[in-house]
Every structure is written in C-alpha cells, then in structure tokens.
Backbone as JSON, one array per atom type, in Angstrom:
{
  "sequence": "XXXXXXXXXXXXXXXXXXXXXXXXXXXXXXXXXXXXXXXXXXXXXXXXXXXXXXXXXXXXXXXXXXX",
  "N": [[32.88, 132.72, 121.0], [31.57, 134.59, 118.56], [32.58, 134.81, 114.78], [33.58, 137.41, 113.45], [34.27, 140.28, 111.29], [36.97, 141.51, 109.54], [36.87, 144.68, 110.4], [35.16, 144.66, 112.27], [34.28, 143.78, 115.94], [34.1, 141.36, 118.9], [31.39, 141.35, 121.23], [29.96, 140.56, 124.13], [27.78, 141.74, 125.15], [26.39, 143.8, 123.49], [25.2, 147.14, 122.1], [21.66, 146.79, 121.04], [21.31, 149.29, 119.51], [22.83, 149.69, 117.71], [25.18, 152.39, 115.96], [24.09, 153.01, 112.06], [24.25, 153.51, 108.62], [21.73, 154.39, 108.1], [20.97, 156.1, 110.29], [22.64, 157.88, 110.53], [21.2, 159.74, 108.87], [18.63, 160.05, 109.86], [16.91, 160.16, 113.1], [15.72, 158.34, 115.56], [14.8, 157.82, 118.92], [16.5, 154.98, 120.89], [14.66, 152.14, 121.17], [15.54, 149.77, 122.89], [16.88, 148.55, 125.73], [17.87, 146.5, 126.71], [20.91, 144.45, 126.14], [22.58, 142.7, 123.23], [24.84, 139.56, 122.23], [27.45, 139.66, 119.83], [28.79, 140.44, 116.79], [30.16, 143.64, 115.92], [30.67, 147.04, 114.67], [33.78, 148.26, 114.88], [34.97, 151.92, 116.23], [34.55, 154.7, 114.27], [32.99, 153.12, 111.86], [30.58, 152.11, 110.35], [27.38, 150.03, 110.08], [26.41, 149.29, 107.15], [23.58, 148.77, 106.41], [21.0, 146.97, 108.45], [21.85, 144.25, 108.59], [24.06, 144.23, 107.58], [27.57, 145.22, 105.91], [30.38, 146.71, 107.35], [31.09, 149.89, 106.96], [32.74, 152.73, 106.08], [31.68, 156.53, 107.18], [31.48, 157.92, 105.03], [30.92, 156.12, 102.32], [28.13, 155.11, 102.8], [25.03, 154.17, 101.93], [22.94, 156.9, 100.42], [20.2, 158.09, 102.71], [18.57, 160.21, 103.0], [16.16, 162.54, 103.44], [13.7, 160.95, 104.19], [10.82, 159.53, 106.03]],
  "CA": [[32.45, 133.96, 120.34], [31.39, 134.49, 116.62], [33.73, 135.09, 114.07], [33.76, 138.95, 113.03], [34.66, 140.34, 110.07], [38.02, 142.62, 110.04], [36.12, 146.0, 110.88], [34.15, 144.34, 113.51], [34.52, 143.17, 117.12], [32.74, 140.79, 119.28], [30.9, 141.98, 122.43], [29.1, 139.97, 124.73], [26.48, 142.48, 125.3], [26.68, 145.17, 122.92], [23.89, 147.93, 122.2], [20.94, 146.67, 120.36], [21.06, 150.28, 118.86], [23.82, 150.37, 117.04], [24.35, 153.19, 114.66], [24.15, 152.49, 111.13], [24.38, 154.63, 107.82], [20.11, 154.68, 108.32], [21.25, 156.54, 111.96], [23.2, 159.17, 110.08], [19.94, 160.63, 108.79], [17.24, 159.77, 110.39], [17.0, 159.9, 114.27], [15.46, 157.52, 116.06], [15.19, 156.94, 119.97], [16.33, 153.66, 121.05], [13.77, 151.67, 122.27], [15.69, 148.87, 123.56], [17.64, 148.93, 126.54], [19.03, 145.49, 127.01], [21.76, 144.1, 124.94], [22.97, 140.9, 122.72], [26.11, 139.18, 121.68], [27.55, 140.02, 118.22], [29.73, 141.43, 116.57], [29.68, 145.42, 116.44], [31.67, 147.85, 114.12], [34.7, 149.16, 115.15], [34.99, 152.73, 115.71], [34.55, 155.21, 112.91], [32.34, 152.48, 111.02], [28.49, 152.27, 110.68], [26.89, 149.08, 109.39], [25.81, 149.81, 105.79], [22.36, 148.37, 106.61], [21.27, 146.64, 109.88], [22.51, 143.01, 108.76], [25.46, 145.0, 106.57], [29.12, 145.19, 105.9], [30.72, 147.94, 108.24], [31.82, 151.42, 106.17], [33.06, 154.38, 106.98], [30.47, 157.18, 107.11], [31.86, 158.14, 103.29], [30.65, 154.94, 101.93], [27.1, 155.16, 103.12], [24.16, 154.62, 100.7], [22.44, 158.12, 101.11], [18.74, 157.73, 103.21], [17.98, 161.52, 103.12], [14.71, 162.59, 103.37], [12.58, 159.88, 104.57], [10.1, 160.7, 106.92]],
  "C": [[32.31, 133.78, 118.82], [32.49, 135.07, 116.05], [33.55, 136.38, 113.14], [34.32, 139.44, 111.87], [35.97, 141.79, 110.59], [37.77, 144.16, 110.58], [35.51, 146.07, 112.06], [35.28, 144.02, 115.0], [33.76, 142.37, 117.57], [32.81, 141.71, 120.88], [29.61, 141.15, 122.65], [28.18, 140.46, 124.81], [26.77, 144.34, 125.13], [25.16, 145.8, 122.89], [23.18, 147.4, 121.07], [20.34, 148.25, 119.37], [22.22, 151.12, 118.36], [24.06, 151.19, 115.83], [25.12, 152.09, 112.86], [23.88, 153.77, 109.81], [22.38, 155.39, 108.11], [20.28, 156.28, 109.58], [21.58, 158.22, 111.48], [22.2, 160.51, 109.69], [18.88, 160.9, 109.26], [17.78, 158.96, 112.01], [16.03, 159.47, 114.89], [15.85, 157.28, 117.52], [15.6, 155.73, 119.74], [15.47, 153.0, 121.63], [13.75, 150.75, 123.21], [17.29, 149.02, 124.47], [18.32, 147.49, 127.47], [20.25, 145.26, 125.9], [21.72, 142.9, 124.86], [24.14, 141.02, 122.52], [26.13, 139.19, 120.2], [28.59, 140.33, 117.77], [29.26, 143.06, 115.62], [30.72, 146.03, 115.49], [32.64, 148.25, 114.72], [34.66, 150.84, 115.1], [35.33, 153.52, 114.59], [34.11, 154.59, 111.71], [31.25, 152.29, 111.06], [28.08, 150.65, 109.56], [26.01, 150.0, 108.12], [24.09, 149.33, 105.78], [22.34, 147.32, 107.96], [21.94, 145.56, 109.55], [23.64, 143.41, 108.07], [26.43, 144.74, 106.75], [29.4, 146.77, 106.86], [31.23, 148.72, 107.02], [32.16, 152.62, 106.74], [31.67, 155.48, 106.59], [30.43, 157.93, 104.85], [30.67, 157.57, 102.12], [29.1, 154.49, 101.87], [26.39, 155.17, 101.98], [23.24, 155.99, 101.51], [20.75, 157.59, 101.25], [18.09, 159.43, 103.76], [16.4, 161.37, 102.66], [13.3, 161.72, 103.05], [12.63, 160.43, 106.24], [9.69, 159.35, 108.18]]
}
C-alpha cells in the first residue's frame, strides 16, 4: 500500500469522487462509478484541491460562485 499522510488512509478501492473543498460549493454528479487505490481523507477532511493536503472544511480556499 502507499504511504498516506497522517489525515489520510489507504483504500484499495476507494471512490473516484471524493469530496474536496471544490465539492463544498459546487455540485457535481459523479460520473465515475468504479474505483482506485489511494489514499483518501479521513473523516471530517476534504482534500484542499484534487491532488491536495487534507483540511478540515474551515481551512478550505473559498470556490463560491463559479458556474
């Protein structure tokens, strides 16, 4: 397994639609419905961008009003 950062976990086949501070504002079906191996935030953390550091929802850069 890959080596995770303290916030994270690994998961063999996590959701390719994991949320992320982007998620918080702007909703988006998922469009993909298999999964990959990775590592995944821990609850109560959102990747700060898709390749990102995990944050709490606090922490978030704000992505309001985009269309």
């Amino acid at each position: 397994p890959s080596r995770c950062g303290k916030r994270e976990y690994y998961a063999t086949c996590g959701s390719k639609c994991a949320p992320t501070c982007y998620t918080l504002y702007v909703t988006q079906p998922c469009i993909y419905h298999d999964c990959e191996a990775g590592c995944y935030c821990k609850r109560i953390y959102l990747r700060s961008s898709r390749y990102g550091r995990c944050v709490i929802p606090e922490k978030c850069p704000y992505y309001g009003g985009l269309q």
